[in-house]
MIDOSE-1310 file (N, C-alpha, C; in nm, 2 decimals, decimal comma, always signed):
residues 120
xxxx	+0,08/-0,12/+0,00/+0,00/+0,00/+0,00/+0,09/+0,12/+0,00; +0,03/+0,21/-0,11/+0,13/+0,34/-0,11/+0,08/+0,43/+0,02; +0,21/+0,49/+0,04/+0,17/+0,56/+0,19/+0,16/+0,71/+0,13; +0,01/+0,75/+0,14/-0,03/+0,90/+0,11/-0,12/+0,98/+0,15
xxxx	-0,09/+0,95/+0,30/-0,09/+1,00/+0,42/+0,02/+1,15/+0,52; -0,08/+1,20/+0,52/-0,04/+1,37/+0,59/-0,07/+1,46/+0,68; -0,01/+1,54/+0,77/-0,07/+1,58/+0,87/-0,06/+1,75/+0,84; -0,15/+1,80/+0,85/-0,15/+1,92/+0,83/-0,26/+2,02/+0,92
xxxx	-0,23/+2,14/+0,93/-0,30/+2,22/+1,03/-0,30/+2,35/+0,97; -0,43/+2,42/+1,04/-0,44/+2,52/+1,05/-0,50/+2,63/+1,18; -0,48/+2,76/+1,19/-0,55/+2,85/+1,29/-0,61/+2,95/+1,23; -0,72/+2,96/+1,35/-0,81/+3,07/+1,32/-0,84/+3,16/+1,42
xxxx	-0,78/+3,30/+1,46/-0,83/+3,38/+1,55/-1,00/+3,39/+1,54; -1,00/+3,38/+1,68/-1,21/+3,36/+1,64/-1,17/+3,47/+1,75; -1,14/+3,57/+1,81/-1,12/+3,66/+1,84/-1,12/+3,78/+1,77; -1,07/+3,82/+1,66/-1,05/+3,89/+1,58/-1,13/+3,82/+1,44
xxxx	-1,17/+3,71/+1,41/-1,30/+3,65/+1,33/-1,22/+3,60/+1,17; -1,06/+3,59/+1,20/-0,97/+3,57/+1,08/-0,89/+3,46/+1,10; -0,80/+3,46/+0,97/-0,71/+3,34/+0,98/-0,56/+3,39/+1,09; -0,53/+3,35/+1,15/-0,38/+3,37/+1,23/-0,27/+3,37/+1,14
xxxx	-0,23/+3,47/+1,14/-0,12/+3,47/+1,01/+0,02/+3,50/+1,09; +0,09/+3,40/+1,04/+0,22/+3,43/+1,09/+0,23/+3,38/+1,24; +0,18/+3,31/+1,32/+0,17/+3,24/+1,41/+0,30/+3,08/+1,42; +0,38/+3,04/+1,48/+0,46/+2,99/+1,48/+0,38/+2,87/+1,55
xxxx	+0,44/+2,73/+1,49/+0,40/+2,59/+1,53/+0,50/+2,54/+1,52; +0,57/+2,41/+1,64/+0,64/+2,33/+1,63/+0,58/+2,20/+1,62; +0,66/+2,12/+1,59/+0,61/+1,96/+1,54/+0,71/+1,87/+1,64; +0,66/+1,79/+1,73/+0,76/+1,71/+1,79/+0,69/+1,57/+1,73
xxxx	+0,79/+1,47/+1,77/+0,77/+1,33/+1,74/+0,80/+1,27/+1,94; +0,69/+1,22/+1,95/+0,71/+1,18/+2,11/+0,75/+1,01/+2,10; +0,79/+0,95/+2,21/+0,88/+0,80/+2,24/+0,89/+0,83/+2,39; +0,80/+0,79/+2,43/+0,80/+0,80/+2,61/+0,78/+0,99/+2,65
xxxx	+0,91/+0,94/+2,69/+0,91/+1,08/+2,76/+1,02/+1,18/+2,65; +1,06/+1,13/+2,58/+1,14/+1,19/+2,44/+1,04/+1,22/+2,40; +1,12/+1,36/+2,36/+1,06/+1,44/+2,29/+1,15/+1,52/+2,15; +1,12/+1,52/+2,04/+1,19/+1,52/+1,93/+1,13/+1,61/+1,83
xxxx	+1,19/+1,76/+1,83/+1,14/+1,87/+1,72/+1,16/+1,75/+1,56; +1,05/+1,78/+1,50/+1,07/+1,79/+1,36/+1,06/+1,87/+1,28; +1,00/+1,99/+1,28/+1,05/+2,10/+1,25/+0,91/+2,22/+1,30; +0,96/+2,33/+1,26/+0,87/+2,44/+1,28/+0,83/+2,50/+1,17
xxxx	+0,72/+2,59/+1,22/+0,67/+2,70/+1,05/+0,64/+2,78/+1,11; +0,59/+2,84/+1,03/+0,47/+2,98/+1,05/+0,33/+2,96/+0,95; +0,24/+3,00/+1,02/+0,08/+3,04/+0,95/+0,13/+3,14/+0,81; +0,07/+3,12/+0,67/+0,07/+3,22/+0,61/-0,07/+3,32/+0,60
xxxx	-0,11/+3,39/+0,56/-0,22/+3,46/+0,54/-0,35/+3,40/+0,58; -0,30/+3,31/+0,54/-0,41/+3,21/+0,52/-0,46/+3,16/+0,66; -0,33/+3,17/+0,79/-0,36/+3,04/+0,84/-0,34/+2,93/+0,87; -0,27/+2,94/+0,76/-0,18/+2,76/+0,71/-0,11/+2,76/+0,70
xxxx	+0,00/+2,62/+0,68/+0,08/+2,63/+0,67/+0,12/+2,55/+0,52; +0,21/+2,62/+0,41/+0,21/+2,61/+0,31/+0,28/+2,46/+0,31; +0,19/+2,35/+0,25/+0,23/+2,23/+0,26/+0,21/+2,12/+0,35; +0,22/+2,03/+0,38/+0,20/+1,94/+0,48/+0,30/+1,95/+0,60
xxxx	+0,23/+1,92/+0,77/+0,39/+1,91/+0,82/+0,48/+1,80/+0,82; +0,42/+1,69/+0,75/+0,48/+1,57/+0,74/+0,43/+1,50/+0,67; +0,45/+1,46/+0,57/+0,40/+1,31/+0,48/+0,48/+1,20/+0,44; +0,45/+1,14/+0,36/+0,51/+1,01/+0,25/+0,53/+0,94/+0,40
xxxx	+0,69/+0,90/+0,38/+0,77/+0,79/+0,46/+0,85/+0,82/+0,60; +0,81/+1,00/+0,59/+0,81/+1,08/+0,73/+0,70/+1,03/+0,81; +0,60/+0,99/+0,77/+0,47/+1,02/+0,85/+0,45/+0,88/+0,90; +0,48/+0,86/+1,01/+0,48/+0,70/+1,09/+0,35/+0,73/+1,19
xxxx	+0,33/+0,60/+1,20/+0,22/+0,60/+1,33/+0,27/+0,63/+1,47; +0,24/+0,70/+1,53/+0,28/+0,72/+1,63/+0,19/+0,85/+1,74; +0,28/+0,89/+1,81/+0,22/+1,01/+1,94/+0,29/+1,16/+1,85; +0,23/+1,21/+1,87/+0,32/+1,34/+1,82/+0,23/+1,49/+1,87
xxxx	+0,31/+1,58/+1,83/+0,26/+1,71/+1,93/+0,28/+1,84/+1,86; +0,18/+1,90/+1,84/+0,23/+2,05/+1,79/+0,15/+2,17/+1,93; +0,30/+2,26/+1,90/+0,31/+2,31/+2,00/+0,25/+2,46/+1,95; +0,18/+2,54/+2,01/+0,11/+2,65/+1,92/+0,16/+2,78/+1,98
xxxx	+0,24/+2,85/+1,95/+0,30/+2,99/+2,02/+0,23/+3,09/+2,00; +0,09/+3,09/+2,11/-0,01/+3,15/+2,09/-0,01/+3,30/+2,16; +0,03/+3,29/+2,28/+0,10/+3,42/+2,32/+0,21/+3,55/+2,26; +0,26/+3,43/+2,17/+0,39/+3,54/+2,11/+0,27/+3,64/+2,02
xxxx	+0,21/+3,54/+1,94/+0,10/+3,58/+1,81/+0,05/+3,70/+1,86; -0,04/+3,67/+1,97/-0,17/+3,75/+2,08/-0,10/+3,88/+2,09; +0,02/+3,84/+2,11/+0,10/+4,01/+2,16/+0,12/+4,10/+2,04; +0,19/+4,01/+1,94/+0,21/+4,14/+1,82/+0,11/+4,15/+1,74
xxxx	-0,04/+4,09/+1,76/-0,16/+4,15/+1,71/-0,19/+4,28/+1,82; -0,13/+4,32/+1,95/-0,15/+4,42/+2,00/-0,27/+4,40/+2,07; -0,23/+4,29/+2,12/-0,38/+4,23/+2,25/-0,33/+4,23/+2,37; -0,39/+4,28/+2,44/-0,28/+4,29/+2,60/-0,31/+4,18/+2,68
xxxx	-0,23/+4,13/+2,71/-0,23/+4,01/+2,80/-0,17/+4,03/+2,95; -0,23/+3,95/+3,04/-0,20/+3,94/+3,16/-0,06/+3,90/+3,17; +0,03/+3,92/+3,24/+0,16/+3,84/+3,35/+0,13/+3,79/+3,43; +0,17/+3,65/+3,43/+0,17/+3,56/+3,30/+0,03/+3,57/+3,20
xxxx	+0,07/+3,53/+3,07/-0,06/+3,56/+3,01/-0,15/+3,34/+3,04; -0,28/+3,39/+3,02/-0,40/+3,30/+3,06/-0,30/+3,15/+2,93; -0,30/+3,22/+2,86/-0,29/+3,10/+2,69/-0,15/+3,19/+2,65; -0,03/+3,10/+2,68/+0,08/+3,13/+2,59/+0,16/+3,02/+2,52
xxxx	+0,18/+2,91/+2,56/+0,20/+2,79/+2,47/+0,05/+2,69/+2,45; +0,04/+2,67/+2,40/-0,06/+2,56/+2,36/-0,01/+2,38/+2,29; -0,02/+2,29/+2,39/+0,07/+2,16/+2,33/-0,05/+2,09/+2,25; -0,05/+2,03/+2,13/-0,21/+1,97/+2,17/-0,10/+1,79/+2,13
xxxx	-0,13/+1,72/+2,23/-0,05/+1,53/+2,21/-0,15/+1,51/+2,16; -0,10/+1,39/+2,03/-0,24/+1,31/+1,96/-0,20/+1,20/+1,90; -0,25/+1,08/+1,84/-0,21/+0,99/+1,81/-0,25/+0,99/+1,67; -0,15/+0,92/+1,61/-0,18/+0,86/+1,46/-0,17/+0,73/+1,43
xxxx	-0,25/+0,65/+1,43/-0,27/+0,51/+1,38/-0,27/+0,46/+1,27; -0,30/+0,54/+1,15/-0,30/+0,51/+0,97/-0,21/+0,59/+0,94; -0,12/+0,60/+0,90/+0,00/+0,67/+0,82/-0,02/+0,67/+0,72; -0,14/+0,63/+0,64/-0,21/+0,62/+0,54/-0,31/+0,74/+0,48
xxxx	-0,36/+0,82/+0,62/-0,48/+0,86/+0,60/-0,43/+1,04/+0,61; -0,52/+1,09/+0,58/-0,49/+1,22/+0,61/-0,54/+1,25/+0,74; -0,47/+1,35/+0,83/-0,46/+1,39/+0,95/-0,44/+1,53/+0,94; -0,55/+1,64/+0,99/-0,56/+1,74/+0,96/-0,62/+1,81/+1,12
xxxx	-0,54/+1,88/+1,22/-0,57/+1,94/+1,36/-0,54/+2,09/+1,35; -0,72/+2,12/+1,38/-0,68/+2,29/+1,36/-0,68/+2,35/+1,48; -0,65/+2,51/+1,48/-0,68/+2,50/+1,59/-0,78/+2,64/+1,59; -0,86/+2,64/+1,66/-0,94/+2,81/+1,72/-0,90/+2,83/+1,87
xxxx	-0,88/+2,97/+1,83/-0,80/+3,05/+1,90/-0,86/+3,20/+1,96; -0,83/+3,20/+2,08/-0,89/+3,33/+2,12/-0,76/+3,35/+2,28; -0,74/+3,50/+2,30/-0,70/+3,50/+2,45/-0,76/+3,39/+2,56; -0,87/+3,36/+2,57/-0,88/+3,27/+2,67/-0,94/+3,15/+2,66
xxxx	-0,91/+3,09/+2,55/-0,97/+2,96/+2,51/-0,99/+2,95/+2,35; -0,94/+2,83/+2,34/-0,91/+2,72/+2,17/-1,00/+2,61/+2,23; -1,03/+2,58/+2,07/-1,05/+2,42/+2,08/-0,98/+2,39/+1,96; -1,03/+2,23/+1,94/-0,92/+2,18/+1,81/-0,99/+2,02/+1,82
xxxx	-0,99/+1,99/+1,69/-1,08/+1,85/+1,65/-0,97/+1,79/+1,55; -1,04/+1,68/+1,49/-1,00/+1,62/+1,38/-1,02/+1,64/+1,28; -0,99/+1,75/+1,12/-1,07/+1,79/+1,08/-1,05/+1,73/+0,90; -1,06/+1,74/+0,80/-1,06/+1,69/+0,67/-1,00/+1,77/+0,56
């Protein structure tokens, strides 16, 4: 079976009622308590990130974690935040079982509350 399977994400300030542009995501690969960047981006205009964060024969079954630097964003949209602020990293762990399938986790975003599903 060809593996054509991918994980990809996007945000949406539901605060401000747009896409989070320029918003920084990291990608770890988890193994216990290892923890292992595979790489970072940024939101473009859009929201998204231009391309998958992982496919083909990168994309194994496993735990893995993107990390949302939702505080840094919040600030240079010129939103004031508390010390410490309420939401400034956001981890979301999740599992992948088909390395086959597409895997798509978004996230909505506001100063004091995200959610985030499984989405298509």
């Amino acid at each position: 079976m060809s593996k054509t399977g991918r994980l990809t994400t996007h945000v949406l300030d539901t605060a401000l009622g747009k896409p989070a542009e320029d918003l920084r995501i990291d990608l770890f690969w988890l193994e216990g308590e290892e923890r292992r960047l595979i790489r970072t981006v940024h939101t473009n205009s859009d929201g998204r990130v231009d391309g998958p964060l992982v496919d083909g024969a990168g994309f194994m079954a496993g735990n893995y974690e993107l990390l949302f630097h939702a505080g840094d964003y919040l600030r240079a949209k010129g939103i004031a935040l508390p010390d410490p602020a309420f939401l400034d990293l956001i981890p979301l762990r999740f599992g992948i079982a088909d390395p086959c399938s597409h895997y798509h986790v978004p996230l909505l975003l506001s100063p004091y509350g995200y959610s985030t599903y499984r989405g298509s």
